[in-house]
C-alpha atoms as one frame of an Amber mdcrd trajectory, in Angstrom:
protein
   0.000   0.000   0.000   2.461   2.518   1.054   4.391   1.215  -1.582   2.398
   2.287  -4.316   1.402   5.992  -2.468   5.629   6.660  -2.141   5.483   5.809
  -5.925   3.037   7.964  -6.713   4.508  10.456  -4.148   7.813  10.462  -6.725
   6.444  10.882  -9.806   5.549  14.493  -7.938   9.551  14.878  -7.483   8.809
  14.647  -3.132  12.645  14.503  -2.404  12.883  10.985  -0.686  10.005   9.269
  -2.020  12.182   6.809  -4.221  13.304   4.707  -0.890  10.627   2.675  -1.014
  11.694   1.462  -4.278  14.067  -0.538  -2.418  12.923  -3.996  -1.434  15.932
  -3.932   1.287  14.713  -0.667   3.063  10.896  -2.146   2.956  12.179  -5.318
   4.104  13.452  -3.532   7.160  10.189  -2.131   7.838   8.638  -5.022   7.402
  10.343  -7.359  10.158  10.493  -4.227  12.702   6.320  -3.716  12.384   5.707
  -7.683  12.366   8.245  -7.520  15.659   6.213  -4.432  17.274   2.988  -6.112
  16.262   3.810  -9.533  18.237   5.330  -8.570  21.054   2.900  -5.224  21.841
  -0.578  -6.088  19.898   0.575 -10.148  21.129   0.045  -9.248  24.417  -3.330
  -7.846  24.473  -4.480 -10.657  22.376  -2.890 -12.761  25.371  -4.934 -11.351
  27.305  -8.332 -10.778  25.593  -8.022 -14.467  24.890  -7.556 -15.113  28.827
 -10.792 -13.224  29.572 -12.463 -15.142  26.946 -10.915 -18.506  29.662 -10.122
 -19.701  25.447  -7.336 -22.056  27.001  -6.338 -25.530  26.075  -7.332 -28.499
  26.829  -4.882 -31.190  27.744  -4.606 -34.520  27.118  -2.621 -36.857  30.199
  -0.343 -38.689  27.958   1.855 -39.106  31.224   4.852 -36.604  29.817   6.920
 -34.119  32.965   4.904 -30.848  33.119   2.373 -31.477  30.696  -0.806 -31.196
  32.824   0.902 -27.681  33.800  -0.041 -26.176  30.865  -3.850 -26.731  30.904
  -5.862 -23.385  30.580  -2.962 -21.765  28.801  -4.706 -19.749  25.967  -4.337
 -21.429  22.500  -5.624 -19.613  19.478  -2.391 -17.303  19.504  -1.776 -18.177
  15.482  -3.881 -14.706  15.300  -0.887 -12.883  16.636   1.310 -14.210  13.778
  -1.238 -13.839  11.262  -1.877 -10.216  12.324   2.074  -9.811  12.289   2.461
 -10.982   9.079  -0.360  -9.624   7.003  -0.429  -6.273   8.110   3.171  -5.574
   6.983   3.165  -7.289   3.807   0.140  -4.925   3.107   1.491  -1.832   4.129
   5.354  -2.526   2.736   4.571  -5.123   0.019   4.072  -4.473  -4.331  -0.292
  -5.892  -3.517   0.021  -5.570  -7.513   2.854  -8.660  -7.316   1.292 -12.605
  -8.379   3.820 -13.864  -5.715   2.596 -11.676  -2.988  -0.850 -12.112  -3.994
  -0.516 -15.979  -3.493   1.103 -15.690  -0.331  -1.794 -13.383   1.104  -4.134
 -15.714  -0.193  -2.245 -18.936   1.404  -1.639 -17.147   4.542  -5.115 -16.027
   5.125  -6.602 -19.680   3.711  -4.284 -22.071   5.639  -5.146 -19.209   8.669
  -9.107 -19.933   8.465  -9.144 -23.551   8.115  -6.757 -23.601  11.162  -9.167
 -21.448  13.278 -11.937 -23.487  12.610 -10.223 -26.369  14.058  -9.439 -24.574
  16.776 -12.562 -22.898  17.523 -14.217 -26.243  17.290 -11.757 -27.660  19.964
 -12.027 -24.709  22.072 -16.089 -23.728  22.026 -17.384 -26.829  20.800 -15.360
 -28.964  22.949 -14.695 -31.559  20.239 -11.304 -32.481  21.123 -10.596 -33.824
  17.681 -11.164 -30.503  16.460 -12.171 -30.380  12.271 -12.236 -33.723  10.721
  -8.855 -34.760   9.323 -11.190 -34.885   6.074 -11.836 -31.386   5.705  -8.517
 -29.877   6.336  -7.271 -32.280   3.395  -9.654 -31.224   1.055  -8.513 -27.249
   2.272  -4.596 -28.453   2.062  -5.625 -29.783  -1.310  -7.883 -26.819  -2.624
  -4.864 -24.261  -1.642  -2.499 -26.501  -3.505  -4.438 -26.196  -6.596  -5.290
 -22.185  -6.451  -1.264 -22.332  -6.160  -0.605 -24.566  -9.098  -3.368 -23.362
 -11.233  -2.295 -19.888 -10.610   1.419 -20.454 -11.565   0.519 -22.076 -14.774
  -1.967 -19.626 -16.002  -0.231 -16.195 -15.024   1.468 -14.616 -17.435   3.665
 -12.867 -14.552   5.121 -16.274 -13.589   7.919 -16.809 -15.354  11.374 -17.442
 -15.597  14.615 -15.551 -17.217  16.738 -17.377 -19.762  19.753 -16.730 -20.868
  20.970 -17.764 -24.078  25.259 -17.143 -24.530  26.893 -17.975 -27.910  29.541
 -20.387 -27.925  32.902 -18.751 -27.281  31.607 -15.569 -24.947  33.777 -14.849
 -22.630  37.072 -16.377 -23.604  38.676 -13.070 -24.492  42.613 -13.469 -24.675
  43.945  -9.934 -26.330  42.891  -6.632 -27.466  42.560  -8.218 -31.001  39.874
 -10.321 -29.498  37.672  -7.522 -27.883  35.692  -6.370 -30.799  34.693 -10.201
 -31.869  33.714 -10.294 -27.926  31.585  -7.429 -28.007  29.870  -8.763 -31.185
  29.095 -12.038 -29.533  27.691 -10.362 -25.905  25.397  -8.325 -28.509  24.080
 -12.031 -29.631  23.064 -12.729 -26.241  19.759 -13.930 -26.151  17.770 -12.974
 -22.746  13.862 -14.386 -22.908  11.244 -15.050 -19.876   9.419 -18.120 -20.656
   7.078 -20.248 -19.012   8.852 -23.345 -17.606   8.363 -26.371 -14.987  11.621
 -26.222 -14.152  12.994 -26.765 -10.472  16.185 -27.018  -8.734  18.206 -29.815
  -8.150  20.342 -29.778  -4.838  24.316 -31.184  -5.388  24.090 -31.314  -9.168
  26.121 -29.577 -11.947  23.228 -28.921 -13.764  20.974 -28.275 -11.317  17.616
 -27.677 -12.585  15.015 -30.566 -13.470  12.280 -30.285 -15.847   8.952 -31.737
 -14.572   8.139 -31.928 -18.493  10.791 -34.954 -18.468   9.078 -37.482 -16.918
   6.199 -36.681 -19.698   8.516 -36.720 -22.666   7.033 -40.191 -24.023   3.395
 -38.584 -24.741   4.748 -36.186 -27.379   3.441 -33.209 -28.065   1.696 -32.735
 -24.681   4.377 -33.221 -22.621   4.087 -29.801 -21.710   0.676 -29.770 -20.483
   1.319 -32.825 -18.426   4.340 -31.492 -17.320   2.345 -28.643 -15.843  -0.094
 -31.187 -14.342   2.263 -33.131 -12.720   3.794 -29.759 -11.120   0.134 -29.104
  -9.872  -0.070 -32.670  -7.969   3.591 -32.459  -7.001   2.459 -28.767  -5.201
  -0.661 -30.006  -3.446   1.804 -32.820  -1.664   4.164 -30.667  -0.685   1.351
 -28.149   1.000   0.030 -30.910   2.692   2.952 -32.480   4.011   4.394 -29.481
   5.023   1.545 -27.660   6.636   0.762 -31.193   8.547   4.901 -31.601   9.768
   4.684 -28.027  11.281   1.033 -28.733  13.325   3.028 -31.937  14.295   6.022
 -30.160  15.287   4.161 -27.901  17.564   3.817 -30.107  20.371   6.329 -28.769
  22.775   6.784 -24.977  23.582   8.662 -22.821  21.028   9.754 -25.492  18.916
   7.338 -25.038  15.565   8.150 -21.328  16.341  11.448 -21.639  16.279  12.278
 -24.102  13.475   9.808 -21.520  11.476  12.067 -18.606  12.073  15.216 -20.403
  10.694  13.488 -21.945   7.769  12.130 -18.169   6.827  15.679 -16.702   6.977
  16.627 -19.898   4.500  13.880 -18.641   2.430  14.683 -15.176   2.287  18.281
 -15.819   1.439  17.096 -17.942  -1.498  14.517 -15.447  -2.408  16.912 -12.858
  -2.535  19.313 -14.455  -4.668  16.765 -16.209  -6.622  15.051 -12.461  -7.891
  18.179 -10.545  -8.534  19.580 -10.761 -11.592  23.296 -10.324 -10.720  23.355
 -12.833  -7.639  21.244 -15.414  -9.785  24.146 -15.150 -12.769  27.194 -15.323
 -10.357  25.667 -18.549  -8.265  24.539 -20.137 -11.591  20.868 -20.284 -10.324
  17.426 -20.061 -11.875  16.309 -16.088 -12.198  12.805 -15.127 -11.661  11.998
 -12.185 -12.264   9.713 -10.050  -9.548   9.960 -12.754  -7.126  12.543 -10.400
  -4.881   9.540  -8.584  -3.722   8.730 -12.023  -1.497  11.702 -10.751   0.231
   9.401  -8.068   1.904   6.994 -10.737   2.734   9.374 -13.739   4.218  11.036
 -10.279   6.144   7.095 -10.054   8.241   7.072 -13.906   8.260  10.763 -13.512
  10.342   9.504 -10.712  12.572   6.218 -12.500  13.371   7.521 -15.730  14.439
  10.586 -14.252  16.507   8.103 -11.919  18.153   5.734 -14.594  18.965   8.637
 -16.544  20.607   8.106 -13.815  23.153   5.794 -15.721  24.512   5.266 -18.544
  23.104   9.261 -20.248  24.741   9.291 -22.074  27.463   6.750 -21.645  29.870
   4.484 -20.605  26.784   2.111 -17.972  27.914   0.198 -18.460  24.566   0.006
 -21.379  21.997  -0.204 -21.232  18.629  -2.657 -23.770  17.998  -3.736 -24.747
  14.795  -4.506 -21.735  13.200  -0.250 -20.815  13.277   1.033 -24.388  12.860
  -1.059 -24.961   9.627  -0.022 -21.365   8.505   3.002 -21.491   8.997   3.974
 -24.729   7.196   2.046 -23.644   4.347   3.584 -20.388   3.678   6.782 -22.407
   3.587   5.777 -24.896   1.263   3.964 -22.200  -1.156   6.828 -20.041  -1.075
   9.351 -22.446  -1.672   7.395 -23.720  -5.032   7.171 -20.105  -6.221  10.934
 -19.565  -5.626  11.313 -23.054  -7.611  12.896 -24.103  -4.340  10.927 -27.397
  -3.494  13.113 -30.250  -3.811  15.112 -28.739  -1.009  12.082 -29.442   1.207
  13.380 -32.380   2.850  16.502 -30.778   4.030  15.455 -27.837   4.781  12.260
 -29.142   6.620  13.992 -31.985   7.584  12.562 -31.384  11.284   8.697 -31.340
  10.078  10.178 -34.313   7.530  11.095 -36.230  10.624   8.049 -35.890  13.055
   6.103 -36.691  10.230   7.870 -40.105   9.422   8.087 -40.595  13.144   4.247
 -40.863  12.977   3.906 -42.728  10.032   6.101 -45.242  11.162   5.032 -45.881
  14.532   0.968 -45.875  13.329   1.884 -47.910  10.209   4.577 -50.737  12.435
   1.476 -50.703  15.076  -0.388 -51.981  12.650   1.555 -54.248  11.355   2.735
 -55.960  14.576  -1.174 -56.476  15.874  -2.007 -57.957  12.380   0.988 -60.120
  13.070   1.261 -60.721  16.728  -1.725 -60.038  17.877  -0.265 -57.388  20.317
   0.734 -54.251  18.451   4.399 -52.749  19.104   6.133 -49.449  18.654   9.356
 -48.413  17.675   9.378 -45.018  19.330   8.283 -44.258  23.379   6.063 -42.080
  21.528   5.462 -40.027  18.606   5.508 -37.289  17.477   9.729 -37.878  17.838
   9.588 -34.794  20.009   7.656 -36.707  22.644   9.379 -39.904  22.336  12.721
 -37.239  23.320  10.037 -36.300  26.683   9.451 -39.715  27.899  13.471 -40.687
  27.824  13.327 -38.117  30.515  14.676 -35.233  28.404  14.059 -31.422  29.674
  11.497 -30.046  27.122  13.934 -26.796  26.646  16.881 -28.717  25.875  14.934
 -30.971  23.195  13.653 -27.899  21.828  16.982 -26.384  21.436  18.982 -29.404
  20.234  16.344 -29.725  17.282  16.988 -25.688  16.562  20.274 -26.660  16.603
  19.321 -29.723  13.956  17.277 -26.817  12.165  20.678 -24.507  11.291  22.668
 -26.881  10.633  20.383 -28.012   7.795  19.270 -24.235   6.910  23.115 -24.149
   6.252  23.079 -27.486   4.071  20.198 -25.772   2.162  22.094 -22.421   1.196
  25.350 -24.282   0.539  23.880 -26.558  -2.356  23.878 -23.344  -4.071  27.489
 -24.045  -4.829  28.391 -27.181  -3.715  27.354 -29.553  -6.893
């Protein structure tokens, strides 16, 4: 919004006016207002959500200091939203696909969150919204997302085309047949399926590829396979945060680093210098998410204010299924998503941790009669609780876990 008034605001020569045309300085702005919203605005929704005795309910599942935390107001996903949308609106381009379709999955992921939690909290269905229904949302997001991509004309990316011999000047001699050849230089934005590969030369994989063998509409199911390969990753992700949120500050937490992954990415990903020098995909406009991933930052170290151990607020589910699907959305849209799994490798593993114990449960009574597990408990985080561990250290080893992957992540940009 302010954006577009500072813009106007130059065209009418107001000496300063052209800062905002920097996504840095609106970046700034951004994570200082999503900070000041979560820590000041956080705290009277802490409180308004005490009066309203909205508090959790609490399962005995026989883990140190768990029945502590009954009454302790859930719901507090509204604080991150808040922090999050309002800056991106204020500091963001709103004209911007990208920043469009992380409104919309912020806001969508937000709802279907507080509708399970409202349904714990006044309805006092402990399950919450059937597992059914937040599918079919995870699912309807992940097609809005997919569709949209495909059909904008505003998402694409930037190819470069060199000549054969550019850039091997020796002498002066060769300087003029050097400038002829950079003036062959092909630059065109096209519409592509194209990811990135982590630890490859090469590194970007065409989704068109595995649809080569149906001719000439490879493309097209290229494109559809991109749209199914989009809803997964929404789902999985959004589910391994709400998972991961089962101890305080630890979803919170492992959020923040993955955002400053993102950012870096993002960054590099949307200029066109950076992008040339690391060898990496460049898309244009997508540095503007930079603003947005910037409020994302803010709002989640802001809400660690009070969300760390003791928690004074949780997040419930309307910040745990938010949160996971920003990530996933704005990884696809940076062409980022095969670096999912080590980036999320925390979500990744507390949702395999579940898998495997429900699925070996299974399979043990089927077999034995008597089913068996292979962790104390799941998710792994609570399997970590009943070996006796202090939830604070847990929750700081797995940070720990969390930059030491975030680190993997940025390094595959040159390590192939």
């Amino acid at each position: 919004m302010l954006y577009h008034l500072f813009q106007y605001l130059e065209s009418l020569d107001m000496p300063g006016a052209g800062i905002f045309q920097y996504i840095t300085f609106r970046s700034g702005c951004s994570i200082i207002l999503s900070l000041i919203i979560a820590t000041v605005v956080g705290k009277r929704v802490i409180r308004l959500l005490q009066k309203q005795q909205i508090g959790e309910e609490i399962r005995d599942l026989g883990l140190e200091g768990q029945m502590e935390k009954k009454g302790t107001p859930t719901m507090g996903g509204i604080i991150i939203l808040l922090a999050i949308l309002l800056p991106v609106i204020l500091f963001a381009r709103l004209d911007n696909i990208y920043i469009q379709l992380m409104i919309i999955s912020t806001i969508w992921l937000g709802l279907i969150g507080f509708a399970d939690d409202y349904i714990k909290v006044f309805r006092k269905h402990k399950e919450g919204l059937k597992g059914y229904f937040k599918v079919v949302g995870q699912v309807g997001l992940g097609l809005i997302v997919g569709l949209t991509l495909y059909v904008s004309d505003e998402v694409v990316i930037r190819e470069v085309a060199k000549p054969m011999g550019l850039g091997v000047t020796t002498s002066i001699a060769d300087e003029g047949f050097a400038n002829e050849m950079k003036q062959q230089v092909v630059i065109k934005d096209v519409k592509s399926t194209k990811t990135t590969i982590p630890f490859f030369k090469n590194n970007e994989m065409d989704y068109a590829w595995f649809t080569s063998w149906v001719g000439k509409y490879s493309e097209t199911l290229g494109w559809i396979l991109f749209v199914i390969v989009t809803i997964f990753i929404i789902t999985a992700v959004s589910n391994g945060a709400n998972l991961t949120d089962g101890v305080d500050g630890l979803a919170t937490g492992i959020s923040a680093i993955i955002g400053v992954t993102l950012g870096i990415l993002a960054y590099v990903s949307g200029n066109m210098v950076y992008a040339d020098y690391l060898n990496i995909m460049y898309i244009p406009h997508s540095g503007e998410l930079v603003v947005f991933i910037s409020a994302f930052i803010g709002a989640t170290i802001g809400f660690l204010w009070y969300n760390s151990y003791p928690a004074q607020v949780f997040m419930g589910d309307t910040g745990s299924l938010s949160l996971g699907g920003i990530i996933a959305v704005f990884a696809i849209i940076i062409h980022k998503e095969l670096l999912i799994p080590i980036l999320c490798g925390i979500f990744l593993m507390e949702n395999l941790s579940v898998v495997m114990q429900v699925s070996y449960f299974k399979y043990t009574k089927r077999k034995y009669g008597e089913g068996r597990r292979i962790f104390l408990m799941s998710p792994l985080h609570h399997h970590f609780q009943k070996k006796g561990i202090s939830e604070p250290k847990i929750v700081t080893r797995f940070w720990i876990i969390g930059i030491i992957l975030a680190v993997i992540t940025i390094v595959t940009l040159k390590i192939r």
